[in-house]
PDB file of N, CA, C and O in Angstrom:
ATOM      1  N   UNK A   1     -54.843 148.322  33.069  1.00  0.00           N
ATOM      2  CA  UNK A   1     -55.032 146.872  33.162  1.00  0.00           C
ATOM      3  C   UNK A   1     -56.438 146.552  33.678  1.00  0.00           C
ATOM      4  O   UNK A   1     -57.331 145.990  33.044  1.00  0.00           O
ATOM      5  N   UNK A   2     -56.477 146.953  34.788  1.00  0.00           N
ATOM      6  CA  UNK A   2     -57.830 146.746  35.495  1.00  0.00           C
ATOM      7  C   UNK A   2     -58.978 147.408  34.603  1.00  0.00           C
ATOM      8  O   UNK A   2     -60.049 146.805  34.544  1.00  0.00           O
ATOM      9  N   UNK A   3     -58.820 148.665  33.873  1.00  0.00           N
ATOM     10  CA  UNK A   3     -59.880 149.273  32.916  1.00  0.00           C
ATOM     11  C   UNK A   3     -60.134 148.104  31.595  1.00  0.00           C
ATOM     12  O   UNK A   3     -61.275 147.961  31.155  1.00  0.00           O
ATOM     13  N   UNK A   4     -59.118 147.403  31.096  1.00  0.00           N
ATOM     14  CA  UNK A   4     -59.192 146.671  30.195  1.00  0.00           C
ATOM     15  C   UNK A   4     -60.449 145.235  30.452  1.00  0.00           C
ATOM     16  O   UNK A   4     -61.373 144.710  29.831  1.00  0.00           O
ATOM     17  N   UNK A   5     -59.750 145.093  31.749  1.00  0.00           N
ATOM     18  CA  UNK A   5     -60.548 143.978  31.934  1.00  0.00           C
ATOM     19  C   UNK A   5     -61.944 143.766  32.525  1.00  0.00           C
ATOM     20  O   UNK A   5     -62.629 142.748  32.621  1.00  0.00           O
ATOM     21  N   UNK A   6     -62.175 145.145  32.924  1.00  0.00           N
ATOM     22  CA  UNK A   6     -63.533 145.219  33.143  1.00  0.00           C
ATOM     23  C   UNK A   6     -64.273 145.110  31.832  1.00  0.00           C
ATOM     24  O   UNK A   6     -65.203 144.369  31.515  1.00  0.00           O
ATOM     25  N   UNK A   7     -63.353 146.428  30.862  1.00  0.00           N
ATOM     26  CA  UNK A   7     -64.211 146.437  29.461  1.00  0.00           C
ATOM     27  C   UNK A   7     -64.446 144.769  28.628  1.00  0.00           C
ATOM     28  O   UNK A   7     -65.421 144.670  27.883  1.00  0.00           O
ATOM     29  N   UNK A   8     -63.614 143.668  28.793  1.00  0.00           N
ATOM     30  CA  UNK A   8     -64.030 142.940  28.431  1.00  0.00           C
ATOM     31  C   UNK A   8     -64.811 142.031  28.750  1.00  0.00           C
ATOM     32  O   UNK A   8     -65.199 141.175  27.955  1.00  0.00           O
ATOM     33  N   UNK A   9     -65.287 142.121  30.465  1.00  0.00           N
ATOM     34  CA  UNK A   9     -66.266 141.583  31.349  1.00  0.00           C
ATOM     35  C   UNK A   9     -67.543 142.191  30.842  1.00  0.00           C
ATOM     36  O   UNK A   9     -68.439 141.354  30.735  1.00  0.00           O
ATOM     37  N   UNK A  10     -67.800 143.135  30.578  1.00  0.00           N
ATOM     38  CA  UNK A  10     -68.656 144.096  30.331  1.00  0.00           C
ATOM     39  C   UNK A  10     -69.227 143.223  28.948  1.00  0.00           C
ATOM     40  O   UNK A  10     -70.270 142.580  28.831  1.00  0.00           O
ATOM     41  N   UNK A  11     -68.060 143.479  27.900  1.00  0.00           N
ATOM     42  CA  UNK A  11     -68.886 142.903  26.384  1.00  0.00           C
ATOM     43  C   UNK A  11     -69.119 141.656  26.308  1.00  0.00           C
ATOM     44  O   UNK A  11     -69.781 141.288  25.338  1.00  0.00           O
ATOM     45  N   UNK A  12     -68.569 140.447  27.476  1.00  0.00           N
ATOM     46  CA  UNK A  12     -68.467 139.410  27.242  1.00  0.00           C
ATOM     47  C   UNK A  12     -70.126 138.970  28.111  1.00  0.00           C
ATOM     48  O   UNK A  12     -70.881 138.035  27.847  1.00  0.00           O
ATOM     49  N   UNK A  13     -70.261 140.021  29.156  1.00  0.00           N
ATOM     50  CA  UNK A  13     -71.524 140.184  29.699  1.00  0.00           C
ATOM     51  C   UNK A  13     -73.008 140.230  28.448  1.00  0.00           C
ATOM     52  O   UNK A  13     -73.923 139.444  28.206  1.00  0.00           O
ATOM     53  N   UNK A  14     -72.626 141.504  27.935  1.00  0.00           N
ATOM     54  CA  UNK A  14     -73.662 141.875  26.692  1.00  0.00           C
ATOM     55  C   UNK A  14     -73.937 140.841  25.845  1.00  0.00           C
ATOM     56  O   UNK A  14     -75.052 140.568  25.400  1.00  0.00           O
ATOM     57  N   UNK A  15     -72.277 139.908  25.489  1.00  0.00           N
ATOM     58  CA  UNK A  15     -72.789 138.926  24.434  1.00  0.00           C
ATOM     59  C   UNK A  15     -74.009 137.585  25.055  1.00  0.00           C
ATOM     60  O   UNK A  15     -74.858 136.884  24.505  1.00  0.00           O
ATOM     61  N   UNK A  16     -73.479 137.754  26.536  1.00  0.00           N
ATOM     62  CA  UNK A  16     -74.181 136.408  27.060  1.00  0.00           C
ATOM     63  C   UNK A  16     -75.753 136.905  27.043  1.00  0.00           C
ATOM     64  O   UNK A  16     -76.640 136.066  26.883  1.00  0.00           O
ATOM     65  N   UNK A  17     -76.004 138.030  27.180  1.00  0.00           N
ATOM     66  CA  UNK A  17     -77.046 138.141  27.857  1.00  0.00           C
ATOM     67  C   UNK A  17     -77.924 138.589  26.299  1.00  0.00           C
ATOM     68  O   UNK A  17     -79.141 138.763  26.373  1.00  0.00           O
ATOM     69  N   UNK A  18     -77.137 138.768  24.804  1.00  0.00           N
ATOM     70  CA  UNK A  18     -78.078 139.489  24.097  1.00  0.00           C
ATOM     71  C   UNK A  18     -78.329 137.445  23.283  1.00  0.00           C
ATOM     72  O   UNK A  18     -79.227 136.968  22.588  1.00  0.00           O
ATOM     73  N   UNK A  19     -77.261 136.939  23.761  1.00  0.00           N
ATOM     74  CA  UNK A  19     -77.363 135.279  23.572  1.00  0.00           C
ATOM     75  C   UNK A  19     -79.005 134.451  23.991  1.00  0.00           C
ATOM     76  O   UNK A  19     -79.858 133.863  23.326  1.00  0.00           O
ATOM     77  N   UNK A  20     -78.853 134.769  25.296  1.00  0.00           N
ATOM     78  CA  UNK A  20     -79.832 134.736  26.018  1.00  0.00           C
ATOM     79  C   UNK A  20     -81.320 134.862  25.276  1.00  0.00           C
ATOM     80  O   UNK A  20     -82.100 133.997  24.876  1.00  0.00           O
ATOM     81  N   UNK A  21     -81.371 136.292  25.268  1.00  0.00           N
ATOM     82  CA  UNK A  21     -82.187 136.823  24.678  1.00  0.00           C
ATOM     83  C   UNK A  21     -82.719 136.611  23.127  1.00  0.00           C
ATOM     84  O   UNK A  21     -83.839 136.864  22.684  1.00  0.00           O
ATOM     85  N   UNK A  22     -81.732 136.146  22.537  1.00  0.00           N
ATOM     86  CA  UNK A  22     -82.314 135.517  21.066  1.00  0.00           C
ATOM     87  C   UNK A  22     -82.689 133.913  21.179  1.00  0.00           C
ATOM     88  O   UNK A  22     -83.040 133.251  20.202  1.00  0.00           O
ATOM     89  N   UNK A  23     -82.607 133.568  22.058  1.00  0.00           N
ATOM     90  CA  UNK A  23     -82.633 131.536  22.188  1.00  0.00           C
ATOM     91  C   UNK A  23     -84.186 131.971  22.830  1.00  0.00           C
ATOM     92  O   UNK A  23     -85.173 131.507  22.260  1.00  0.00           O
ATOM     93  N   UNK A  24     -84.380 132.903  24.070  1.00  0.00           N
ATOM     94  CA  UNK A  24     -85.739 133.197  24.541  1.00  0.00           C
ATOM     95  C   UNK A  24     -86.665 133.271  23.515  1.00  0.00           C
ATOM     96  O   UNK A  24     -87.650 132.539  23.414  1.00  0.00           O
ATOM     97  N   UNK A  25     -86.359 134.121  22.784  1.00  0.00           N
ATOM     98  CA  UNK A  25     -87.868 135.189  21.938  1.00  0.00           C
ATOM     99  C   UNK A  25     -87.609 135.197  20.610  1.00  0.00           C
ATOM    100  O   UNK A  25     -88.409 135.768  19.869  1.00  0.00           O
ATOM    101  N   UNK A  26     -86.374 134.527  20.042  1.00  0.00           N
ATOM    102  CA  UNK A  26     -86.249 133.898  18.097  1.00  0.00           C
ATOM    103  C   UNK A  26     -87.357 133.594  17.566  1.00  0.00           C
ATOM    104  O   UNK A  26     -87.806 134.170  16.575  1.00  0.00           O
ATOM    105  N   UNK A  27     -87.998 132.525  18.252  1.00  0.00           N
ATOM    106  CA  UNK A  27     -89.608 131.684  17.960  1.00  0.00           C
ATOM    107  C   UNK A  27     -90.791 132.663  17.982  1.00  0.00           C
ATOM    108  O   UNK A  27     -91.504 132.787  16.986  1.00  0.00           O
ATOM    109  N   UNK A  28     -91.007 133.369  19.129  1.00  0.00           N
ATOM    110  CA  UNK A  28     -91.933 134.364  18.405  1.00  0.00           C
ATOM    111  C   UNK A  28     -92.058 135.268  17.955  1.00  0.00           C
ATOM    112  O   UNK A  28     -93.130 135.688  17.518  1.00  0.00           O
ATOM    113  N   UNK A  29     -90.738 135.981  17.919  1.00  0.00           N
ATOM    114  CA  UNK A  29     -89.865 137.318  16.776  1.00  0.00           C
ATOM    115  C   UNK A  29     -90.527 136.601  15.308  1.00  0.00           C
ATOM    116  O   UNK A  29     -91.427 137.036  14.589  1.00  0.00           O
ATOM    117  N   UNK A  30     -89.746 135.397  15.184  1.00  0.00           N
ATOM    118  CA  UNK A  30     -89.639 134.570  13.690  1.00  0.00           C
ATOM    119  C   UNK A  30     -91.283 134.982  13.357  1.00  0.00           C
ATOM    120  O   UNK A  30     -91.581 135.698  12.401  1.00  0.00           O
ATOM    121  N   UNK A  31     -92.008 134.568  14.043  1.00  0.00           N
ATOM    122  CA  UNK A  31     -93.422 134.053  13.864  1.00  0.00           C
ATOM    123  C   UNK A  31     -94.024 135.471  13.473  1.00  0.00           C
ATOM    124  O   UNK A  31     -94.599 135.780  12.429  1.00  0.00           O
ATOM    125  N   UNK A  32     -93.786 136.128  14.408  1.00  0.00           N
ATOM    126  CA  UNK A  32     -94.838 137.334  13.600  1.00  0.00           C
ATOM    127  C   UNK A  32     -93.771 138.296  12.460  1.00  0.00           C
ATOM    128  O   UNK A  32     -94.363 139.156  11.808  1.00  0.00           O
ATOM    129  N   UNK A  33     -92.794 138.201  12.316  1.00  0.00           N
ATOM    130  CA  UNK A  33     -91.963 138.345  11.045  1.00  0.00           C
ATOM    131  C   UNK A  33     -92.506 137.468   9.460  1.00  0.00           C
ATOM    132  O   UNK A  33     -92.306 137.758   8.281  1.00  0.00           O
ATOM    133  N   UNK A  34     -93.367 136.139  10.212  1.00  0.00           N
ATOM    134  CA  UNK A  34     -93.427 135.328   9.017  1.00  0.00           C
ATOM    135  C   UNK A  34     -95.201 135.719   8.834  1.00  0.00           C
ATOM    136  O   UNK A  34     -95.759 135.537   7.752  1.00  0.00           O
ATOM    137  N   UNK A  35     -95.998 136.308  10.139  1.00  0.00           N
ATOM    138  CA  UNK A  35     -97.342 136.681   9.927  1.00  0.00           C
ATOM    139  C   UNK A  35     -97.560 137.912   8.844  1.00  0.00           C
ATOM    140  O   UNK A  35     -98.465 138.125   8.037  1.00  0.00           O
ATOM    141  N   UNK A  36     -96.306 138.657   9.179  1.00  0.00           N
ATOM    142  CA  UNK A  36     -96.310 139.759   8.567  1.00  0.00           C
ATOM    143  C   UNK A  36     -95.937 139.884   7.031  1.00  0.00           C
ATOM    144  O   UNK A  36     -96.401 140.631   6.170  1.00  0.00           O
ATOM    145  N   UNK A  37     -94.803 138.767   6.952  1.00  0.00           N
ATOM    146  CA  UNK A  37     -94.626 138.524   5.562  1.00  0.00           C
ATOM    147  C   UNK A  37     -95.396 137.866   4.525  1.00  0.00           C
ATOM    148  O   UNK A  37     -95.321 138.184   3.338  1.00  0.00           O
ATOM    149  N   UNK A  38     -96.053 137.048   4.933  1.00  0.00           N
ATOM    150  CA  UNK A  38     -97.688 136.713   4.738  1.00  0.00           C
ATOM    151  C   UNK A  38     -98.398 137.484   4.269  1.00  0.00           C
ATOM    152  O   UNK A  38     -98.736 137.522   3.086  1.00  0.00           O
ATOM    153  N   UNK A  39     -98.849 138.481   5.453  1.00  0.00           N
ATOM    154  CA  UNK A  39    -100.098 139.442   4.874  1.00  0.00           C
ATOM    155  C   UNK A  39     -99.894 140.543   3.860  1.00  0.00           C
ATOM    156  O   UNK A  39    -100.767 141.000   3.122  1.00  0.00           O
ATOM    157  N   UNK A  40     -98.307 141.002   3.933  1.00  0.00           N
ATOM    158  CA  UNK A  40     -97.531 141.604   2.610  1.00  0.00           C
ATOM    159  C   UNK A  40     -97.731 141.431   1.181  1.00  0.00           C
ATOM    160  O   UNK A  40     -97.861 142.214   0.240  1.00  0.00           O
ATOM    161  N   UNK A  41     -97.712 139.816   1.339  1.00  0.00           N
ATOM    162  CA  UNK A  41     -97.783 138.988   0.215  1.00  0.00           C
ATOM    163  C   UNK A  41     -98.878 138.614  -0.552  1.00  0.00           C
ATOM    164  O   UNK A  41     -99.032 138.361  -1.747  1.00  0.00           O
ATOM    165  N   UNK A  42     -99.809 138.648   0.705  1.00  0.00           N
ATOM    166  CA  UNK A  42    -101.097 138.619  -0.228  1.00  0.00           C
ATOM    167  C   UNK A  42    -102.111 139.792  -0.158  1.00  0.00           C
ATOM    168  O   UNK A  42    -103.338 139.696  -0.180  1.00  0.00           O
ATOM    169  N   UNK A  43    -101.448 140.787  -0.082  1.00  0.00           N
ATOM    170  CA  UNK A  43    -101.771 142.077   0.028  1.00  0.00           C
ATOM    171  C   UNK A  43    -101.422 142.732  -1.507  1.00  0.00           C
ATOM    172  O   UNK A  43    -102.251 143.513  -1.975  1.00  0.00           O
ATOM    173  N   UNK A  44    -100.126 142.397  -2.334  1.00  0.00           N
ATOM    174  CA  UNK A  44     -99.463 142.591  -3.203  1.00  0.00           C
ATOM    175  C   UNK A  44    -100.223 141.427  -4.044  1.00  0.00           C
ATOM    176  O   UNK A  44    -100.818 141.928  -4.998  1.00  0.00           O
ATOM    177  N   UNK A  45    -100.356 140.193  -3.973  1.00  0.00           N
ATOM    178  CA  UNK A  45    -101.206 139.402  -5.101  1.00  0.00           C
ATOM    179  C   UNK A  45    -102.583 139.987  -4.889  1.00  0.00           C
ATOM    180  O   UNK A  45    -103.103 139.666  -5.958  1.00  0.00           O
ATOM    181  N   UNK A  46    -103.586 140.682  -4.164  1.00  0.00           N
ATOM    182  CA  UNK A  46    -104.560 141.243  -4.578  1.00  0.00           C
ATOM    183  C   UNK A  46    -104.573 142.492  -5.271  1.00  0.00           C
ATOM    184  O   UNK A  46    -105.520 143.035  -5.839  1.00  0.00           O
ATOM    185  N   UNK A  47    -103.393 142.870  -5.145  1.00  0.00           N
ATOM    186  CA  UNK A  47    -103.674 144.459  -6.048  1.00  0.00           C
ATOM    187  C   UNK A  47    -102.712 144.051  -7.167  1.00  0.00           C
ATOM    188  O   UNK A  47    -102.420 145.002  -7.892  1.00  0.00           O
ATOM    189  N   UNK A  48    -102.189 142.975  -7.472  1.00  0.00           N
ATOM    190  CA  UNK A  48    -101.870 142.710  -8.762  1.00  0.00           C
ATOM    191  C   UNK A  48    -103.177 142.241  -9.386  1.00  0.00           C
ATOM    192  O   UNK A  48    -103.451 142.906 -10.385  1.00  0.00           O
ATOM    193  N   UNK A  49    -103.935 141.434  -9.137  1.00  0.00           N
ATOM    194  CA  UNK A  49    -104.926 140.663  -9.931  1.00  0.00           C
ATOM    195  C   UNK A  49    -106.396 141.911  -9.888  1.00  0.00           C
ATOM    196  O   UNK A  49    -107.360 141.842 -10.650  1.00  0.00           O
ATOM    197  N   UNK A  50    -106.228 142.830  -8.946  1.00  0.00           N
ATOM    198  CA  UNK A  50    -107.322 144.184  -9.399  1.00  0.00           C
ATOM    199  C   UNK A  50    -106.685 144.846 -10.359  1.00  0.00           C
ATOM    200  O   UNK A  50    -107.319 145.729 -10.936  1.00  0.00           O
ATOM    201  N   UNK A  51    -105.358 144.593 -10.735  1.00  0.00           N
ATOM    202  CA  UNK A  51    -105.152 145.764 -11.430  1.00  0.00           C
ATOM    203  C   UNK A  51    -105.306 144.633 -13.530  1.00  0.00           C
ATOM    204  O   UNK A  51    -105.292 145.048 -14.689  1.00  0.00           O
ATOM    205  N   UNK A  52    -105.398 143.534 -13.043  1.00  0.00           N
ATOM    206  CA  UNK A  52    -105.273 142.644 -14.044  1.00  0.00           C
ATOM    207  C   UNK A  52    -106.999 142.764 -14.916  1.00  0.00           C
ATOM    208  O   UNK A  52    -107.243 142.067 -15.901  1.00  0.00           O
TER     209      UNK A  52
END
């Protein structure tokens, strides 16, 4: 009983805190996810149009 309910203190802990953690740092995760997808992109339209 008591093992049970720790284990669900425990995950209900992890969810708050990995909660936490995405409302913190989403915005500048997002941002250099979208810098990066960017420079991908026009990394791939220059070696299409050298190869044109």
């Amino acid at each position: 009983m008591i093992k049970c309910v720790a284990k669900s203190m425990m995950l209900i802990g992890i969810g708050i805190g990995a909660t936490i953690m995405y409302q913190k740092y989403s915005k500048p995760v997002m941002k250099e996810m979208e810098k990066f997808a960017n420079k991908t992109i026009k990394k791939i339209d220059r070696e299409l149009e050298e190869m044109m």
